[in-house]
C-alpha positions as CSV (number, residue, x, y, z in Angstrom):
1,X,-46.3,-118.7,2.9
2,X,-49.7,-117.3,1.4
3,X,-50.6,-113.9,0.6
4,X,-54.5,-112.8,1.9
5,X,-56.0,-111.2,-1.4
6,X,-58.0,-108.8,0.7
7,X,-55.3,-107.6,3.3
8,X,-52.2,-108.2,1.3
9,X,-50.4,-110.3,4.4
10,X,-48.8,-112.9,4.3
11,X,-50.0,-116.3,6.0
12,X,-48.6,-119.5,7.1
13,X,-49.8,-122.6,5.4
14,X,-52.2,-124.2,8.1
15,X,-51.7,-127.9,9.0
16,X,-54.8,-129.9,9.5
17,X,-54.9,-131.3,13.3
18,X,-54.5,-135.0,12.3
19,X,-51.0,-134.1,10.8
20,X,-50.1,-132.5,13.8
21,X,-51.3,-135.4,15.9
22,X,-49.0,-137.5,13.7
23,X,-46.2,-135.4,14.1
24,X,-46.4,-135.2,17.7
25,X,-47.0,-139.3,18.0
26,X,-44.0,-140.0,15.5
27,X,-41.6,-137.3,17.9
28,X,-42.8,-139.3,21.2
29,X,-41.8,-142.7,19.8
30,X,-38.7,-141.4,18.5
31,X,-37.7,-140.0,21.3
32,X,-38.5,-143.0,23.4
33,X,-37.1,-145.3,21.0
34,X,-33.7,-143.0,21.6
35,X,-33.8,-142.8,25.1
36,X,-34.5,-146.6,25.3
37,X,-31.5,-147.5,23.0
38,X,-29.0,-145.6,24.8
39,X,-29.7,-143.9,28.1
40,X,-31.8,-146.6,29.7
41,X,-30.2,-149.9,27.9
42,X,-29.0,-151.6,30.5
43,X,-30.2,-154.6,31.7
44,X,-30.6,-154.9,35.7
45,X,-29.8,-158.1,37.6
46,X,-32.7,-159.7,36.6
47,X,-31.8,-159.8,33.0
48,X,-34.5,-158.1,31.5
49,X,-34.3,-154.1,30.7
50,X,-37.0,-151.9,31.9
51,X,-37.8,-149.3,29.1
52,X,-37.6,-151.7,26.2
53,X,-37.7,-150.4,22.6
54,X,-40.8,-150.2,20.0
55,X,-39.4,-153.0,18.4
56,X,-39.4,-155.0,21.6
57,X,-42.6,-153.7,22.4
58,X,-44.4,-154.8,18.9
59,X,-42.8,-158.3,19.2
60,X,-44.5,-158.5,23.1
61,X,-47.5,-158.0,21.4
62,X,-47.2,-160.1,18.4
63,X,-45.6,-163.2,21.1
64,X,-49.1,-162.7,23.1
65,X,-51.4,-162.6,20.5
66,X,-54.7,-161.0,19.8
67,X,-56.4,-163.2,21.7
68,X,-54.9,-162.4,25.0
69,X,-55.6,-159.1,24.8
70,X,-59.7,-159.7,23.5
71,X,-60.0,-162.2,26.6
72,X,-58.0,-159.7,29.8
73,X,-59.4,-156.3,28.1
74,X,-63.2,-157.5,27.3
75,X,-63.5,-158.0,30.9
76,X,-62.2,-154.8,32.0
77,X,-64.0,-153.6,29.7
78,X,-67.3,-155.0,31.0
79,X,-66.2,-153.4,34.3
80,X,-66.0,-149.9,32.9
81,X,-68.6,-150.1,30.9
82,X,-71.4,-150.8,34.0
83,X,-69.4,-148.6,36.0
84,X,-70.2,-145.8,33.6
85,X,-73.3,-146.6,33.6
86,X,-74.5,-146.9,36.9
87,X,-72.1,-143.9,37.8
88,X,-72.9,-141.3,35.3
89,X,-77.0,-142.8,35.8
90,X,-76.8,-142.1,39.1
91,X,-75.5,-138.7,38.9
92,X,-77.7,-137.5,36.5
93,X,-80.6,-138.7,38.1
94,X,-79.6,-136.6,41.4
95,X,-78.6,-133.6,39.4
96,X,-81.8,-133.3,38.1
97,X,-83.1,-134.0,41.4
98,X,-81.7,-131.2,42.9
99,X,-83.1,-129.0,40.9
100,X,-86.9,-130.2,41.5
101,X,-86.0,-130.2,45.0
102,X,-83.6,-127.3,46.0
103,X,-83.1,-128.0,49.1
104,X,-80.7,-131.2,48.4
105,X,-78.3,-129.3,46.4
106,X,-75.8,-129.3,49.9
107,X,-76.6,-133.2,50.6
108,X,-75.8,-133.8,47.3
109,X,-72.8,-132.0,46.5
110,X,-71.3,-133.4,50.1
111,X,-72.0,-136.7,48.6
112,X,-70.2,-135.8,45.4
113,X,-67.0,-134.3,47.6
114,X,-66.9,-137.1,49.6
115,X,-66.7,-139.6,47.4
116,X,-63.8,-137.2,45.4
117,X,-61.8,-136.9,48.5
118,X,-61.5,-140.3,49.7
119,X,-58.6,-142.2,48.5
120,X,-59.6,-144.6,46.3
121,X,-57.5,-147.5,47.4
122,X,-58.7,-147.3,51.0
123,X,-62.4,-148.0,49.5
124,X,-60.9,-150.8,47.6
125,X,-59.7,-152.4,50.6
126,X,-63.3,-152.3,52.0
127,X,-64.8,-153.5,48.9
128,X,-62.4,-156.7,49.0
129,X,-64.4,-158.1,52.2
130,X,-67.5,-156.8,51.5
131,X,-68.2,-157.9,48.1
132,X,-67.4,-161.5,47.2
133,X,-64.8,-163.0,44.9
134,X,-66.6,-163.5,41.9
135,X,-66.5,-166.8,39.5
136,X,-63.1,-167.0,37.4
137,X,-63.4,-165.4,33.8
138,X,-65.9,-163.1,35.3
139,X,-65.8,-159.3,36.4
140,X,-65.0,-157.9,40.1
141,X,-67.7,-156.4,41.5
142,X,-65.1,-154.6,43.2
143,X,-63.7,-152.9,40.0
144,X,-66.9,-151.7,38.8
145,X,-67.8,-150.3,41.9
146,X,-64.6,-148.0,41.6
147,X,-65.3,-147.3,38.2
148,X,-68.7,-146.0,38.8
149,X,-67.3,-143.9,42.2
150,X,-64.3,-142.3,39.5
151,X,-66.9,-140.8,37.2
152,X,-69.4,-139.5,39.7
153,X,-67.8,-136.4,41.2
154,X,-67.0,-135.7,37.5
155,X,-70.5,-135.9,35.9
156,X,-72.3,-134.5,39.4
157,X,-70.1,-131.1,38.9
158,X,-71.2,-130.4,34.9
159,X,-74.6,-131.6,35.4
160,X,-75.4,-129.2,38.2
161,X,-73.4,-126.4,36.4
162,X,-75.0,-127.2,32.7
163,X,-78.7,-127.5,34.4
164,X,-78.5,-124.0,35.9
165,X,-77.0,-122.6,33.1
166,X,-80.2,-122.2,31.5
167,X,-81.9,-118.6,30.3
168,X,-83.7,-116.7,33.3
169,X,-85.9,-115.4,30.2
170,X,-86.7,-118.8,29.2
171,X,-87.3,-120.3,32.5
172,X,-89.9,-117.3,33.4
173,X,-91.6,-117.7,30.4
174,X,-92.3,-121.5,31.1
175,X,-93.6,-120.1,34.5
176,X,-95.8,-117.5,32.7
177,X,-97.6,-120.3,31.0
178,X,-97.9,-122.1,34.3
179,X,-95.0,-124.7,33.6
180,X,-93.6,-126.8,36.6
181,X,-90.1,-127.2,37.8
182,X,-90.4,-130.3,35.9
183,X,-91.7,-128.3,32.2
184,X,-88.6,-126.3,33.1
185,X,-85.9,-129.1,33.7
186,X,-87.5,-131.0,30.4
187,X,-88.2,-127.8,27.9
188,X,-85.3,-125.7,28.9
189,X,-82.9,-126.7,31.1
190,X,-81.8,-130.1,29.6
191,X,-80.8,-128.7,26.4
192,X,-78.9,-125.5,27.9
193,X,-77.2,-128.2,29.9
194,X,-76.9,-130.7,27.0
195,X,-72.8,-129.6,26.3
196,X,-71.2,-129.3,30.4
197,X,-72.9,-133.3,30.5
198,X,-71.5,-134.5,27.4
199,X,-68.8,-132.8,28.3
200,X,-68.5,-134.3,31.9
201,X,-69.6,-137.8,30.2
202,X,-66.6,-137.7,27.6
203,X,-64.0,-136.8,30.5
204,X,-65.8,-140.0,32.4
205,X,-64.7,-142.7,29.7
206,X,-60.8,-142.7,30.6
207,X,-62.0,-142.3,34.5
208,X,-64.0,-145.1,34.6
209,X,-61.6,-147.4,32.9
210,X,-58.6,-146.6,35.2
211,X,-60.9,-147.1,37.8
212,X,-61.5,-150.3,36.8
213,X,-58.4,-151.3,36.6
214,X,-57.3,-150.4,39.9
215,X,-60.1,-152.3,41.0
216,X,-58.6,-155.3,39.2
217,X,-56.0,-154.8,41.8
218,X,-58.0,-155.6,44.9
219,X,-60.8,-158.2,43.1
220,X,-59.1,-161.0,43.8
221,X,-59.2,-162.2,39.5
222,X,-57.4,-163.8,37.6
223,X,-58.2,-162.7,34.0
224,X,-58.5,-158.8,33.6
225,X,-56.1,-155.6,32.5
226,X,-55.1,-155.7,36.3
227,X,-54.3,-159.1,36.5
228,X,-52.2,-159.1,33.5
229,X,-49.7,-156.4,34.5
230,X,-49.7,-157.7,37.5
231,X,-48.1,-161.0,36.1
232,X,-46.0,-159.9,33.4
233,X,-44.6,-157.6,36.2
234,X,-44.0,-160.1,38.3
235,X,-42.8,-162.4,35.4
236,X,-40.2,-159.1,34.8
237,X,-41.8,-159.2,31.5
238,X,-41.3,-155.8,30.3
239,X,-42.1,-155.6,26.9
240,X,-45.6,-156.8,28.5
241,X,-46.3,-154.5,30.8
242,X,-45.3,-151.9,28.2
243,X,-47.5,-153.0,25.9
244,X,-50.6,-153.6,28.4
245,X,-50.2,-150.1,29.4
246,X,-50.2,-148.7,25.7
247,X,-53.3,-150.7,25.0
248,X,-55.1,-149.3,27.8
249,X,-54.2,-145.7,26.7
250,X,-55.3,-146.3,23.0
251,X,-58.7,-148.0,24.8
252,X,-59.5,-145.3,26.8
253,X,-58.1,-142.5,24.3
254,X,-61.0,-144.3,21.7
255,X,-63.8,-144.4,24.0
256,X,-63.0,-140.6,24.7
257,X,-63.2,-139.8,21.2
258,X,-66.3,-141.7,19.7
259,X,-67.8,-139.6,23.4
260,X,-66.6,-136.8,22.4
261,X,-68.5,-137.3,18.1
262,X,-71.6,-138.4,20.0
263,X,-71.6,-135.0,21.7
264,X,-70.6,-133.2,18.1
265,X,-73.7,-135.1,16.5
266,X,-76.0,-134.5,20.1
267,X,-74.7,-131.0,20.5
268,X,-72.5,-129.3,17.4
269,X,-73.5,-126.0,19.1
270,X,-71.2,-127.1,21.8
271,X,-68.0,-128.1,19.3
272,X,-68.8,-124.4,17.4
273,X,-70.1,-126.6,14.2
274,X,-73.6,-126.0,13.1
């Protein structure tokens, strides 16, 4: 405990966040490694345990090598990665539209709902006959497709919220000078609306990845995120599956992060930093 010089209380020592990250990463391991060594240690009929341990876990990973992961997770990657861009381009551009054009702010937030509502696995089984198996080694068509239709509700929503966040004051003082909607959108409203799009863009990353890999699911591939739980599953390869499914957290966790320092550097205003 410290004493405040000026009040005379007494206050707790405070622990930076990246200790209390630790301590909250070291507690989940432990208590899986617990609940892994005792409650759930049985092995089935198969012969292979479901919930392996760490240990278990870290040998899967050094038994399949860094270069099985580079080769199934660079193309999922590549998937996400034009998925984001095509989704979060798209909705950007028709946020903006909307507010040159008022009139489409229903049409496009129908859009926007529609393409949130539908289940995602009944598009996927469309997009398996429409679009076309691609080459081996490459990526599905089908996955980025569904990672572009993860993030677009997300980023439509904060666009259109950040873009009419901006100052009456300073939108009627652009009209004063005889500014457009256009002087508006470019002078005022872009940079009111700069933190609800970074913030829509860094809640995109982890969308657009998982969307990706349930596309995996339906792209008829062989070498992707998808693919590879898909065998080790089936291979009742647990230590595997276990470990494909940490990777993709700890991808998606660090594309969400280096998002969310972009918008810190773009925006500190936004993180309460100056």
């Amino acid at each position: 405990m410290a004493t405040d010089a000026a009040t005379g209380t007494r206050r707790g020592l405070a622990m930076p966040p990246s200790a209390t990250g630790l301590m909250g990463a070291v507690g989940v391991v432990a208590v899986w490694w617990i609940l892994a060594s005792t409650v759930f240690s049985s092995v089935g009929a198969s012969g292979a345990q479901a919930i392996p341990t760490p240990p278990q876990v870290i040998q899967g990973f050094a038994e399949s090598g860094w270069g099985f992961y580079v080769r199934n997770f660079s193309v999922t990657l590549t998937e996400a990665g034009t998925g984001y861009l095509w989704g979060n381009g798209l909705a950007l551009l028709l946020s903006a539209l909307v507010l040159l054009v008022p009139r489409l702010e229903g049409v496009v937030t129908q859009i926007a709902i529609i393409t949130y509502c539908i289940p995602i696995v009944a598009i996927g089984l469309l997009l398996v006959v429409i679009i076309p198996v691609p080459q081996p080694g490459q990526p599905s068509g089908t996955a980025t497709f569904l990672a572009a239709l993860s993030v677009f509700f997300t980023t439509v929503v904060g666009a259109l919220l950040g873009l009419k966040a901006a100052d009456r004051t300073s939108l009627d003082l652009v009209t004063v000078y005889g500014g457009s909607r256009f002087t508006q959108l470019r002078k005022v409203r872009l940079i009111a609306a700069l933190p609800a799009i970074l913030n829509a863009l860094q809640i995109a990353v982890p969308a657009a990845f998982l969307g990706a890999v349930l596309g995996e699911f339906f792209g008829r591939i062989t070498v992707g995120v998808g693919p590879s739980m898909i065998a080790a599953q089936q291979g009742l390869d647990a230590p595997r599956v276990w470990g494909l499914a940490l990777a993709s957290g700890a991808v998606a966790l660090t594309g969400y992060a280096l998002v969310g320092l972009v918008a810190r550097v773009v925006a500190p205003w936004s993180k309460g930093t100056s």
